[in-house]
Phi, psi and omega in degrees: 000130185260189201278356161283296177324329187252349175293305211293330165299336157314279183322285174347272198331321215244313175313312183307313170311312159317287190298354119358288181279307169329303175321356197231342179339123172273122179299328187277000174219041140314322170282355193258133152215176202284343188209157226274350176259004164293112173328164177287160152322292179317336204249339180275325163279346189261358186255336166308317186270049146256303201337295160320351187281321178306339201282311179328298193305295164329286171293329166314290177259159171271003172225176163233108181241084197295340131355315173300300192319146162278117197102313167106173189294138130262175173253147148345122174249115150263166194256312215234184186271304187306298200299330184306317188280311182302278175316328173305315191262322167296285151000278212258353172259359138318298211275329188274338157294337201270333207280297194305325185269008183275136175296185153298330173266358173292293210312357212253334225279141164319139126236141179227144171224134211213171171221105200073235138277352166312082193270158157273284164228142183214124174179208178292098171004282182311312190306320178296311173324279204313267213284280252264316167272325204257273151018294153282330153317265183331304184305320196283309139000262170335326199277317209264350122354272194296316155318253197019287181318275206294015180255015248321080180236143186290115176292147164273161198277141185246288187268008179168166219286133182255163163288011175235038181192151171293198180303176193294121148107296171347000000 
């Protein structure tokens, strides 16, 4: 089996949870967030659904330099529910063709993600899919949780029964 093969039902599973909680972004409370140093709903769902664009970015280049940007890194602001979603599913379905065609030996190749000389990350392919995406996915995700709650919209069960849902998928 090769490291796509095993990757990728992981990868399914967790865009599905994700794409789960996005489904529930309440539209009318994009500008709110719980604290005055917290990203908005909108800039925290709009930076979760880019989060697969890191994995894309991983298998494409051997680098990542947000430096390079003009302008520098922002998180995204969405207006709607749809657009959040609509970029969320091109992003993983992009991302989830580059994870089946990369070999085994790509997964071995060096990726850095860095803004200059500032790094971020310097390591393995695979590690990068891994920490910088899937990873950093799951953590904003939780956070996006946590709005959920507090905005008192019903979280969905991501690894097991939420308190407003049965088991995962359920």
């Amino acid at each position: 089996m090769t490291i796509s093969e095993m990757l990728l039902p992981e990868f399914d599973r967790e865009m599905a949870c994700t794409r789960r909680c996005l489904e529930r972004v309440p539209e009318d409370k994009l500008a709110w967030k719980p604290h005055a140093k917290s990203m908005t709903l909108s800039q925290l769902a709009g930076h979760v659904a880019e989060i697969p664009g890191l994995g894309l970015a991983a298998l494409k280049s051997p680098v990542l330099d947000f430096a390079a940007r003009p302008g520098g890194y922002k998180p995204p602001v969405v207006e709607s529910r749809e657009q959040l979603i609509d970029s969320f599913d091109k992003l993983i379905a992009e991302t989830r063709a580059a994870i089946a065609e990369t070999g085994d030996t790509q997964w071995a190749e060096k990726w850095k993600m860095c803004a200059g000389d500032r790094v971020f990350f310097n390591g393995l392919r695979y590690m990068a899919v891994r920490a910088v995406m899937l990873n950093h996915l799951i953590h904003h995700r939780a956070q996006l949780g946590v709005y959920l709650r507090l905005a008192d919209v019903p979280v969905p069960s991501i690894y097991g029964p939420s308190a407003d849902e049965g088991p995962a998928g359920g």
